[in-house]
N, C-alpha and C positions, 0 to 999 in steps of 0.2 A: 568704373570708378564713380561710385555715388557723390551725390552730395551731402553731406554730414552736419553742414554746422553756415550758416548765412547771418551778416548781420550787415548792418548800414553801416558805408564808410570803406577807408582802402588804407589809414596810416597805422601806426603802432597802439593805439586804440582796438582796433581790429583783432591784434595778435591777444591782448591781453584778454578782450569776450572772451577768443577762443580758448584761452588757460582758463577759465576759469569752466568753459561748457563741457570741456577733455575730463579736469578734476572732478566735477559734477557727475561726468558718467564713467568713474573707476578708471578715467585713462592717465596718461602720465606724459606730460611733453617731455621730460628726458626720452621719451622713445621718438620722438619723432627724429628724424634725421637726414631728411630732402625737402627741400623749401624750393619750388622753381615759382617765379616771380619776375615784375619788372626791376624800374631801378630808382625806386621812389627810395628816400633818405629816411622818409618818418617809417615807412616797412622793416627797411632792413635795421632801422634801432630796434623794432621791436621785434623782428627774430631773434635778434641777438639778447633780448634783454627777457623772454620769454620759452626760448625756442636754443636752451645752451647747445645742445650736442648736435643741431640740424646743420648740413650743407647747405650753401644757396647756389643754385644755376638760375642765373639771367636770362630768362626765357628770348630766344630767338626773334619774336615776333616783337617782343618791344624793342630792342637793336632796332629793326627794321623802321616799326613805326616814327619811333622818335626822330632819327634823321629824315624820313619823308615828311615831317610835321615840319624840322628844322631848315629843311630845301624848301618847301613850298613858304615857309616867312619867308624867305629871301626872292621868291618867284615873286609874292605882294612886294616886296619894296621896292623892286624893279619897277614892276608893271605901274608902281603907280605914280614914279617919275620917268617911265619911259614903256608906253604901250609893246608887249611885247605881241608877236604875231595870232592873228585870230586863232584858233584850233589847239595852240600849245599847253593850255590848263592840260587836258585831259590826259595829251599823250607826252607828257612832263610826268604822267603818273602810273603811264605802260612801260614795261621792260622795252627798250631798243630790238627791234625787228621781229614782235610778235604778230601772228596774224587779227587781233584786234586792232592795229593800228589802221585807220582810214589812211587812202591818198592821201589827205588834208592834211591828216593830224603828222603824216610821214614827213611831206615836205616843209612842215612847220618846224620841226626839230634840226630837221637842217638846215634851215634858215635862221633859228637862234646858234644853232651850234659856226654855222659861217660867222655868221658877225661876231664870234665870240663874246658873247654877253655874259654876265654874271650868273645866271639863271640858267647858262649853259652848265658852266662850269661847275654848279653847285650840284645839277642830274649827276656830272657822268662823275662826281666822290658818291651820290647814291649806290648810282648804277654798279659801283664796285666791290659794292658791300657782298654780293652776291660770290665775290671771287673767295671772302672766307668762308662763308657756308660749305663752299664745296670742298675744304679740308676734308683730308681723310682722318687722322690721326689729331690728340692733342696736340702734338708737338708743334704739327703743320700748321695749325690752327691758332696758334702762338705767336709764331711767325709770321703767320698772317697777315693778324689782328696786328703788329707792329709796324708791317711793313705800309699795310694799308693808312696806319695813322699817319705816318710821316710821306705817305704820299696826298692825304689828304690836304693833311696842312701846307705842302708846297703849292699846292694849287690856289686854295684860300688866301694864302697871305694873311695880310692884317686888315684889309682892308675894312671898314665897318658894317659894309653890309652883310658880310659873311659870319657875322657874329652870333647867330644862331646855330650853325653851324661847327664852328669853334668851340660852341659851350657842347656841345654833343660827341663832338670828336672826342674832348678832352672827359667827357662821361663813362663814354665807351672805355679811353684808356684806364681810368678809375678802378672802374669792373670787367679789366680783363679779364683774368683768372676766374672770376664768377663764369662770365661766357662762356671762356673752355671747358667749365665742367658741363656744358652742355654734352662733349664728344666722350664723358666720362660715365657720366651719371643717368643718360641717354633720355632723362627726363623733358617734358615740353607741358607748356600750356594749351596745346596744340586741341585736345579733350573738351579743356574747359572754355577753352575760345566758340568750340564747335555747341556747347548747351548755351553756353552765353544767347549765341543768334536763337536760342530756341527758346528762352526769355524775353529778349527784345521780342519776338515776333508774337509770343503770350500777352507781354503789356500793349503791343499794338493792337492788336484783338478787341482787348479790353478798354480799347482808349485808354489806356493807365488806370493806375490804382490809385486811389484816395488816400493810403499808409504805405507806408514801407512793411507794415508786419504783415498789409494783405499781398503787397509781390513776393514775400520770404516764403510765406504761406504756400504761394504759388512754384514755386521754385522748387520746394521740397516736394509737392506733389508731381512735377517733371521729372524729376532727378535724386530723389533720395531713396534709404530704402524701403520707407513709408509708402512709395509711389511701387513700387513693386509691389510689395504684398497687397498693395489695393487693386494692382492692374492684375496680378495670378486669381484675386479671389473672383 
């Protein structure tokens, strides 16, 4: 899966370059018809306002991120009305009973998880997310995702600190059905995640680029099909 087409930017702006660089090269966005992405609002207007006939699947991996972005606000509001125990950043940020967990960082978690703290409670609706991925089926995967929301929210409550996590939960229920076409459409970011790190580690090299047209530049010579016929020749 090459790279095709790069420009600066991630909202509905984005889609529209790309209409115009598809028409430019005899192609036609009525053919397009799989869009896997996150769950940015200004994106999905412009698939839709670009992109008529494409499906969207909510790529897996921003599920994930977004509610570890929205646990760990709620870890800082704790922590900084109420120190939470040395060693817990890190493994607040481990799966429960991997072998990367240190001694330390082990009996830290159950040490927030005793005292039940807020920052306990906000891990283990993370830690569950993991229970819909292993769906087998749509179906299952439906089911889920419902059961898991309303088990989230009984935990959260209303409380205020939890409020990051509330606006995520209620995100997630938003874009169910995007999610599930994950189990349909078998589509992932999972690809362009993996060139992404091969970019980031290009502009570290480089101490960065001066333009944006010299990382694009760069980009297409990693991964487009420009960069093959240069590396066969």
């Amino acid at each position: 899966m090459p790279v095709v087409f790069a420009t600066p930017g991630k909202g509905a702006q984005t889609l529209r370059d790309f209409s115009v660089f598809l028409s430019g090269h005899e192609g036609d966005c009525n053919n397009v018809l799989e869009v896997v992405c996150d769950m940015s609002p200004s994106f999905l207007s412009g698939i839709a306002q670009t992109l008529p006939n494409a499906e969207v699947t909510v790529d897996w991996f921003h599920i994930v991120q977004t509610l570890t972005r929205s646990f760990d606000e709620v870890r800082k509001l704790e922590h900084r009305d109420n120190k939470l125990p040395k060693h817990s950043r890190w493994a607040l940020l481990q799966k429960w009973g991997v072998e990367s967990l240190t001694a330390n960082q082990h009996a830290a978690l159950l040490q927030l998880i005793e005292a039940d703290t807020r920052t306990s409670i906000a891990w283990m609706v993370k830690e569950k997310l993991s229970w819909i991925r292993a769906a087998k089926t749509p179906q299952a995967a439906r089911w889920r995702i419902t059961n898991y929301i309303n088990y989230a929210r009984s935990l959260i409550g209303t409380e205020a600190i939890f409020e990051p996590m509330r606006k995520t939960v209620t995100t997630l229920e938003r874009h169910a059905e995007r999610v599930v076409r994950r189990w349909t459409s078998t589509y992932t970011n999972a690809r362009m995640e993996g060139l992404n790190s091969l970019f980031q580690a290009a502009r570290a090299r480089a101490r960065g680029y001066r333009t944006n047209k010299n990382f694009i530049t760069m980009i297409y010579m990693i991964a487009s099909p420009a960069g093959r016929v240069l590396n066969n020749g």
